[in-house]
N, C-alpha and C positions, 0 to 999 in steps of 0.2 A: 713436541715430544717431551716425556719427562725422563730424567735421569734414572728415578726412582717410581716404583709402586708398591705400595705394603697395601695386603688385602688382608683386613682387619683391626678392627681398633678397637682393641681389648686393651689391656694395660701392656703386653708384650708389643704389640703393632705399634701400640704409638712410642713407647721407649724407644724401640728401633728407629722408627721415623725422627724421634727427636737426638739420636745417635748419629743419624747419617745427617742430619742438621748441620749437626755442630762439627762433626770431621769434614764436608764440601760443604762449606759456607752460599754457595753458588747454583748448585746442584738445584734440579726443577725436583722435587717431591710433591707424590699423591696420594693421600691414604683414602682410600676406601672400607666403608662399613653399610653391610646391607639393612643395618637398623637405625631408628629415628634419631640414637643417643649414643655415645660411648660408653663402651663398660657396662653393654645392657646384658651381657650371659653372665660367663665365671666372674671376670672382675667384681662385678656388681651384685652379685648374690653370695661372695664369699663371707670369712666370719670375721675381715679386716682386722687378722693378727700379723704383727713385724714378727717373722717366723727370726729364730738363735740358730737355727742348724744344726741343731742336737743330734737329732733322728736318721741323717741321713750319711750312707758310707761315707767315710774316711777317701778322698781321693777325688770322687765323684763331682761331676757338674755341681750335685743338686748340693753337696755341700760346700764349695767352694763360693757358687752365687748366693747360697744364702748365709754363710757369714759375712761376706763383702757386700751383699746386696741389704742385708739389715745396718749395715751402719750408713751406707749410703742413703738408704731410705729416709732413716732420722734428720742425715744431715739435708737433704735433699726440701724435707717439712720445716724445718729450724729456715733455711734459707729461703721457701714463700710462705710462710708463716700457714702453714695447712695444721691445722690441730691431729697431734699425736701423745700418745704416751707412753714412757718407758716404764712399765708397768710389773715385769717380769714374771713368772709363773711357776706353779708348782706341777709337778710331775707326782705322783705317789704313787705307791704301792696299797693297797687295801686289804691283801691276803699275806702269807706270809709265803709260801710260793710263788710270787711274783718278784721277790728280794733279789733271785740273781739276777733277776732281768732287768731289774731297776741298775744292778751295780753296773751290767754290762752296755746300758744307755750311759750309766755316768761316765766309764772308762768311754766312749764312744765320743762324748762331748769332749771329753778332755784330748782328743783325737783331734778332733776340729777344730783345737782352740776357743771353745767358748768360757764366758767368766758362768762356773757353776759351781755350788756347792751341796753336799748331804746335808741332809737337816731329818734330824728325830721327828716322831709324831710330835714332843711337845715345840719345838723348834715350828714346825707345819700349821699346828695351832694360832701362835703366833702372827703366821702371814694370816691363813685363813681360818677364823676359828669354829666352823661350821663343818672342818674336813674332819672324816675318821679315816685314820690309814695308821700302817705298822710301818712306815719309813715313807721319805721324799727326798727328791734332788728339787732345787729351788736355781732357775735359770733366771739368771738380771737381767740378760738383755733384751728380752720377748718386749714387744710392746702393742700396739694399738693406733688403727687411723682408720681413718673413712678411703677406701680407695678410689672410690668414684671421684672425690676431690682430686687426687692423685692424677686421677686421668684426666681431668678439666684443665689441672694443672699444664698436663704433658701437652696436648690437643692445642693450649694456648703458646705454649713456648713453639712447637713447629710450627706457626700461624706466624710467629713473629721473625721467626726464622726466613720466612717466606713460602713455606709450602703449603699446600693446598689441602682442604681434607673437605670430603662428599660424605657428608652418611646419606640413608634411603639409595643406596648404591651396593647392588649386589653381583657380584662374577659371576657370569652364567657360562661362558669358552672362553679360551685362551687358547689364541693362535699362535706359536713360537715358531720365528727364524732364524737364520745365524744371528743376526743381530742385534733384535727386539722383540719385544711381546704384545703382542695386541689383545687388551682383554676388554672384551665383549661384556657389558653391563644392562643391566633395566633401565637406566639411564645415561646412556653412550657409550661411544668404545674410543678408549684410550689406549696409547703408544706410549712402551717405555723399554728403557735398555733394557732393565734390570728390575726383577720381581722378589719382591718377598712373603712368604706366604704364613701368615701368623693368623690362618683364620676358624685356632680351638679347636671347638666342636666339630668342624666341616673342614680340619686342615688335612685328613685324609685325600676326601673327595678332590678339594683345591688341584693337593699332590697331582692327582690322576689328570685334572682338566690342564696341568702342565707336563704330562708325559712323565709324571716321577713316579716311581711304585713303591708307597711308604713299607711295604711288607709288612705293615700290620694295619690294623682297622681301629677307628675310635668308638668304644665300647661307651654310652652314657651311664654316667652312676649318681641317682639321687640323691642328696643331703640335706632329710628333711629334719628341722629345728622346733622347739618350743622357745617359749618366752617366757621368763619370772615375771606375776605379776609385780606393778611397782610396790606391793608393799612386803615382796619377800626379796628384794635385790639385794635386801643385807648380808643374806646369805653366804654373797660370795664380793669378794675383794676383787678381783685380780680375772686370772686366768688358772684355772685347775683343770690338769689332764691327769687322764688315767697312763698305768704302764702299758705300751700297747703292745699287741701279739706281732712278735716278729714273724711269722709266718701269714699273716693277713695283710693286705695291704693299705689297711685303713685305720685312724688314731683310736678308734672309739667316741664313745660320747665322751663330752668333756662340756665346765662351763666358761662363759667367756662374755665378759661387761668391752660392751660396745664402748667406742668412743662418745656419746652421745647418753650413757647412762647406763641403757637397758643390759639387762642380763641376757644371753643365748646359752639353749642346752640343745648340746646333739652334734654334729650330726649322726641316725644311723647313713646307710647306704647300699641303695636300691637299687635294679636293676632299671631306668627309665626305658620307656615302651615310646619313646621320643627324644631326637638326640637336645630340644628344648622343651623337654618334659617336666613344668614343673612342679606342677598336680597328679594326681595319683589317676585321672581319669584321661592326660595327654596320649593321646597315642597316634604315631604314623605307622602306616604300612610299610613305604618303602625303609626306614628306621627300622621297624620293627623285625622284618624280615631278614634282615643285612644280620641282624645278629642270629637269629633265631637257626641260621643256615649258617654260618662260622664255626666251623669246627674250635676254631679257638677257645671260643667262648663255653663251647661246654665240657672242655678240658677244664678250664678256669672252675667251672662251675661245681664238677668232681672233685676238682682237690681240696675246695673251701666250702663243700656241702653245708655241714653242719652248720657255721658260722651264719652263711649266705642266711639260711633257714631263723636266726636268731634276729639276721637284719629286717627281713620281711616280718617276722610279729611284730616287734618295737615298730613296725612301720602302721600295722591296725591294730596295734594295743599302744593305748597311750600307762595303761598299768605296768606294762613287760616296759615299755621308756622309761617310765617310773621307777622303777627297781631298779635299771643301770644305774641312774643317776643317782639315788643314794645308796649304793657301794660309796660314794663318792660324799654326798650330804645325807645320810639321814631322815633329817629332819622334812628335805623336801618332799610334797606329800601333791598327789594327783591334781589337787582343784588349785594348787600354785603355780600351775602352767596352761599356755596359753598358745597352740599353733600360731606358726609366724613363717616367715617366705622358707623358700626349699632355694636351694643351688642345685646343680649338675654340674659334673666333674666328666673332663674330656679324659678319659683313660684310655693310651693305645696296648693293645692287647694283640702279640703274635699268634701265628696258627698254632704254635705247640701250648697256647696255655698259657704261656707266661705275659705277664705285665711287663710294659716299657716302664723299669724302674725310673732311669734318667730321663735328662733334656735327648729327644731325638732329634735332630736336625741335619739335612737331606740337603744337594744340589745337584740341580737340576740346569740346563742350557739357560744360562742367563737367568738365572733364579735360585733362593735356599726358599727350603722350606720348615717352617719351625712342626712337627707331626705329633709333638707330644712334650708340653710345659707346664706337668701338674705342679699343686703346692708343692713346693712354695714361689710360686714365678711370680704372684703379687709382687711378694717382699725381694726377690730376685730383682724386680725389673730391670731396673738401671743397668745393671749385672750383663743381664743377659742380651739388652740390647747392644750393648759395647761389643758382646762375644758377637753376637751377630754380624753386625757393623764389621768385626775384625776378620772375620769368613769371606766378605766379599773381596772377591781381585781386587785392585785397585784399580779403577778407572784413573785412564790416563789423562783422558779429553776434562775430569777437572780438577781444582785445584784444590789442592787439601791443605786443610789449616793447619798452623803451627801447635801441637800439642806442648 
């Protein structure tokens, strides 16, 4: 029987797993992943930025883990030598209507304690000399990593810890008793006290197959990208976002140099017709239906019409993508971009419409469940497995290490 089961190993599941590692030294741990690889959905499809925490309320999960969770990140790559960069980024303004929104994202940082300053267009210039905009806040601590490293990283530390990790192993039922959980796999059925459910995309459904009722549903939303060819990556330095719409839930396009060189522009954001929808032509029924029948979902869709309507062009116009992005550059022009991979983003969405702004996380008879850990949970991770880790009673039967 194992102490522990985390179903999923995404860069949250295995934090966690590498969290309860390290507080029961002893502890039998099992991670399960119904795919070939870690960090084959969100993780691995996102735009591997070390999010500042700018953006998000004052008070809130998402802001506390990801300013605690970006320095940890750093220190985290500095101590197994994963290549990162503190790279920082600009935020601007492009209209002159967007200025209070910029000042009240800056008061907002300065909320969360992040190191940020205003900086003039010609100040903006300076970092990125390809930007037009009529003001910017320039945030230092944003940075850059590969997070699939990240997870190799994690996956290899619970190995050394002693625990166990299965991928090609997917939860099909879960049986729970006072005691334990028995979960029923494609690949065997395992025995464990205690359940953790960190599995994205499908942490809904998870919920249900443990008798938990997330009361909301996870809505997939596309994030499809272009690529600078390599002979226009001069373009852009760094990282450049736009001011985004406080009443949308999403950054806008913006650009963003990979750790590895390349330029990304985008993402919009789409509705996917598949909860691993990553092509425009993915589609599941039972996926598709789940939403299509949620009331939720088309409250959502009422209140954000217009916009929703702007994502879908830029989705088959690469002209209309074109246009966003230079509000931003200018100079960037159609035949300098090049489609490149999509992500999908687990978004939990209640029945009235509303988006699960925060981390949601659920417990259930011998189990939490993680239902909803959009960006920034990358840059989070450490963060949020600790919180996790700190959630569970404390098992008596083992011995917890000295902190």
């Amino acid at each position: 029987m194992y102490d522990f089961a985390i179903i999923g190993g995404g860069i949250v599941g295995l934090s966690t797993g590498m969290a309860l590692g390290k507080r029961y030294p002893h502890a039998r741990i099992l991670v399960l992943e119904k795919e070939s690889k870690w960090a084959f959905h969100q993780t691995g499809n996102n735009s591997g930025v070390i999010h500042s925490g700018i953006y998000y309320k004052p008070g809130s999960f998402k802001a506390k883990f990801c300013r605690d969770g970006c320095r940890s990140m750093v220190e985290f790559c500095q101590e197994h030598g994963i290549d990162y960069e503190v790279c920082g980024k600009v935020i601007v303004a492009t209209e002159e209507e967007e200025l209070p929104r910029l000042e009240n994202l800056y008061k907002r940082g300065l909320e969360n304690g992040i190191e940020i300053k205003r900086i003039s267009p010609e100040e903006v210039k300076e970092i990125e000399p390809h930007v037009r905009c009529v003001g910017g806040i320039y945030v230092l601590s944003t940075g850059i990593v590969n997070y699939k490293q990240v997870c190799e990283k994690y996956a290899q530390i619970i190995a050394q810890q002693g625990g166990e990790l299965r991928l090609n192993t997917k939860v099909e039922k879960i049986v729970t008793s006072s005691n334990t959980q028995i979960l029923e796999t494609n690949n065997g059925t395992f025995e464990a006290r205690f359940v953790v459910n960190c599995a994205g995309l499908h942490s809904d459904r998870v919920a249900k197959l443990g008798k938990v009722d997330p009361q909301a549903k996870i809505v997939p939303f596309r994030g499809e990208y272009y690529e600078l060819t390599p002979e226009k990556r001069y373009l852009v330095k760094g990282l450049i976002y736009p001011v985004p719409n406080p009443e949308f839930p999403f950054l806008g396009v913006h650009f963003t140099r990979m750790i590895d060189g390349s330029v990304h522009a985008g993402p919009n954001a789409v509705l996917s017709l598949k909860r691993e929808g990553y092509n425009k032509t993915d589609f599941d029924l039972r996926d598709f239906a789940e939403v299509m029948t949620y009331a939720g979902f088309w409250k959502l869709a009422a209140k954000h019409s217009d916009e929703g309507i702007k994502e879908i062009v830029r989705s088959f116009s690469k002209a209309a993508f074109t246009r966003s992005l230079q509000k931003l550059i200018p100079e960037v022009q159609a035949e300098d971009l090049v489609p490149t991979h999509a992500g999908v983003r687990a978004q939990a969405l209640m029945n009235d419409g509303k988006l699960v702004d925060d981390f949601l996380i659920l417990h259930g008879q011998n189990s939490v469940h993680v239902c909803n850990a959009p960006s920034p949970a990358a840059t989070s991770s450490i963060e949020i497995g600790k919180a996790i880790v700190a959630q569970i009673p404390e098992q008596q039967h083992l011995e917890t290490a000295l902190v």
